[in-house]
N, C-alpha and C positions, 0 to 999 in steps of 0.2 A: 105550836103547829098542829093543826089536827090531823087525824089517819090521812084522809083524801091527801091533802096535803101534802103528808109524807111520801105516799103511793105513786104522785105527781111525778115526786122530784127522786124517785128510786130510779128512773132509767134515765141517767142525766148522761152516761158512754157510752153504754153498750149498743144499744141500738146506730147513736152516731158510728161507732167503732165498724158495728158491722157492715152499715155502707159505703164507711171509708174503702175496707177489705173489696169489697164484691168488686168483680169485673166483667165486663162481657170479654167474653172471647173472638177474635176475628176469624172469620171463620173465611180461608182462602183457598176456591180451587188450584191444585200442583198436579205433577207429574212424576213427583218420587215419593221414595219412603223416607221417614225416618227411624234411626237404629232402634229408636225407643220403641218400634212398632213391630218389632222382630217376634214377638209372641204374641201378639193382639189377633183379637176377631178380623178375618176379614171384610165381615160386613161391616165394622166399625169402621176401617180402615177405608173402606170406600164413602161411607159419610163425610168421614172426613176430610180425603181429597177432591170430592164433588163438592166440599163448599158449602156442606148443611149447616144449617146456622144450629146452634148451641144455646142452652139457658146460661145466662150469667153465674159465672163462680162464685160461689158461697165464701162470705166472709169468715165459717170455720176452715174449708177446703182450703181458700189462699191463703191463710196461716199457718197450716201445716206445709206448706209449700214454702212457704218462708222459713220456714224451721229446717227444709232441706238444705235451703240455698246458703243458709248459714252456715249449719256444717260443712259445704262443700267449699264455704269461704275458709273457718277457720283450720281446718285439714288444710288445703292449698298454701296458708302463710306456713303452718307448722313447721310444712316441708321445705318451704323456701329456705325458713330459718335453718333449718335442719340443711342448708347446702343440698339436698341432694336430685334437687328439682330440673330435670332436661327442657321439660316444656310446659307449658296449663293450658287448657280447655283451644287444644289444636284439634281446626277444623281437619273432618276426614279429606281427601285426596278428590279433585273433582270425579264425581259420580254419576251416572243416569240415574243408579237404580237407591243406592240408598245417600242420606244425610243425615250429618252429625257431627259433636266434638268432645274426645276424649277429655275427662278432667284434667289428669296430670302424666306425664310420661316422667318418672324418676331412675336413675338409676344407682344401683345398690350392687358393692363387690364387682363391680366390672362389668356389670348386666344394666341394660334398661328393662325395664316395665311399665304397662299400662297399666294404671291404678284408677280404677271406676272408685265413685262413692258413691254409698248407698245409705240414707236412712231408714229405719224398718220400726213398724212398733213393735213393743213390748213381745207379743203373742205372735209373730211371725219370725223376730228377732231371734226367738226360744227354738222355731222349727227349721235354725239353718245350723242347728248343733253338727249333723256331719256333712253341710255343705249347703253351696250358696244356691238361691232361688235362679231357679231355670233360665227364666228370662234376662236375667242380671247377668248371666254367664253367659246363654245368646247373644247379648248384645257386646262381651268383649269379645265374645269371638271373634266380631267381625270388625272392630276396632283391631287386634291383633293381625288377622289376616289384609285390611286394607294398610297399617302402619308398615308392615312386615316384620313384626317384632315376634319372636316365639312364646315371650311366659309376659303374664298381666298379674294384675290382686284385685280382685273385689274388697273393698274396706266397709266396711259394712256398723254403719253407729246404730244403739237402741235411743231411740226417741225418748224413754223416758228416764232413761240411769246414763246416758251417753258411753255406755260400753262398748268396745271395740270389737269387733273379730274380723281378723284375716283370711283369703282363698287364693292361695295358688293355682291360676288357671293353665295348662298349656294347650296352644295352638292344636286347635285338631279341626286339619285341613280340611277333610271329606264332608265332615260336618260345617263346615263354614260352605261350602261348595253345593250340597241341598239347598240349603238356606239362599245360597243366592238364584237356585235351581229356581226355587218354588216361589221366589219373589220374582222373578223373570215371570213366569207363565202369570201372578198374579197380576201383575201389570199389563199385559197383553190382556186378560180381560177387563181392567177397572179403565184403561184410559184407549186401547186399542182397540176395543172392541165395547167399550159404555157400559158393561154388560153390571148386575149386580152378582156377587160372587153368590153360589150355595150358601146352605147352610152348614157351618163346619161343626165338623165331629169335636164334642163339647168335654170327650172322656180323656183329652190330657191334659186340658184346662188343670192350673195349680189352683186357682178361685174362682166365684160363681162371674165372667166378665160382664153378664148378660145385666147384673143387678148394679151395677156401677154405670153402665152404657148412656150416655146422654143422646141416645139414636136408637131405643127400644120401641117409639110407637112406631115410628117409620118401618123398622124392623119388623115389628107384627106384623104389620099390614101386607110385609112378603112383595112390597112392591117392586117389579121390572124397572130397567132403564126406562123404557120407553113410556109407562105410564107414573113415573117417579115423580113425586111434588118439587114442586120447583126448589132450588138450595135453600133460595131466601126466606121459605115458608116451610121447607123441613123443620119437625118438630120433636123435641126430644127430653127428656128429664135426667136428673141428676139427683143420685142421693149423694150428701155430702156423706155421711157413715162410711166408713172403713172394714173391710176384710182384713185379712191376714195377708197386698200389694198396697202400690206405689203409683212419670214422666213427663209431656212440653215437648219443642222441639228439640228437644234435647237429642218422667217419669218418670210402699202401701199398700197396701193391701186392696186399692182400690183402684176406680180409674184413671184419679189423681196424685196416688199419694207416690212418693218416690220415684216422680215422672225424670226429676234432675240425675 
């Protein structure tokens, strides 16, 4: 067989592989949030209840996506086996303001918990040595606060050594109570008023959201409601590469990665 030849038949999967993977995304105007959106850009957040259309998922992107869903399958039997399993992947409590469902509610010594899963890579994995990533904790808060359960665990695996680590969260009301504060008023401008939100103050950001954003040129453009491109021709980019985040309707270091 000569070079050419060989060169031919060197991409005989991969390529197939990768447009197995890819997906487009549907992109549907709503009315609520989801939990997973608890720390996100608000300009993102209005793209994406406005219905902007999306570039299709990268066939690296929805394999690490798959590598969440995994773990979130085999933790799930673990515990089943382990007897100590109350519920799995119960929907929140009907809602206006947010949407979502808790992985597992198990209980342990006479208590229940809400136990989120979290896959993290390598180098994010290393910066939650004394405690879980913001947004991951955000989001049981308010798992916590709509179940009415007082203590949760973030379970958190390393993507690449699958190592475990543990967070003890408890309930802390007041801070669940902003949260629902500031999602109240965010709403009254994305759907009661069309309006597009400010630009948010970018300095507690835990990663760059701006670089992950599949809603960055629209973003530039700083465009109004009212002079806004249509959803179906909103235009957006996607680096499939990863930060130091993660979600779906549920989410790495990025703006897909540990979206489950």
């Amino acid at each position: 067989m000569s070079h050419e030849e060989h060169v031919r038949e060197a991409g005989l999967l991969v390529e197939r592989l990768e447009q197995h993977f890819q997906r487009q995304e549907t992109a549907r105007p709503r009315d609520y949030f989801y939990v997973s959106e608890v720390s996100k850009c608000p300009r993102q957040i209005y793209y994406t209840m406005k219905g902007f259309s999306r570039p299709p998922l990268d066939g690296v992107t929805a394999r690490k996506l798959a590598v969440g869903d995994d773990a979130h399958r085999r933790v799930a039997q673990a515990l089943f086996s382990m007897g100590v399993v109350v519920a799995a992947e119960v929907p929140m409590p009907p809602d206006a303001l947010f949407h979502g469902r808790a992985d597992v509610i198990v209980s342990l010594n006479g208590k229940n918990y809400v136990v989120e899963v979290k896959t993290a890579h390598p180098y994010s994995y290393e910066q939650m040595a004394s405690g879980p990533r913001g947004d991951h904790s955000l989001q049981l808060q308010l798992y916590l606060y709509h179940f009415g359960i007082p203590q949760g665990i973030i379970l958190a695996e390393n993507k690449a050594t699958q190592e475990l680590k543990e967070f003890l969260v408890e309930l802390d009301r007041p801070q669940v109570e902003r949260i629902l504060e500031e999602f109240r008023n965010l709403r009254e401008v994305i759907v009661e008023q069309g309006k597009l939100p400010p630009l948010p103050d970018k300095s507690g950001w835990e990663f760059n959201q701006c670089r992950y954003c599949p809603y960055v040129e629209p973003c530039g453009e700083d465009v109004t409601a009212s002079a806004a491109p249509s959803p179906a021709k909103g235009r957006g980019r996607v680096q499939a590469a990863q930060s130091a985040q993660e979600e779906h309707t549920g989410a790495s270091e990025g703006l897909f990665e540990d979206m489950n």
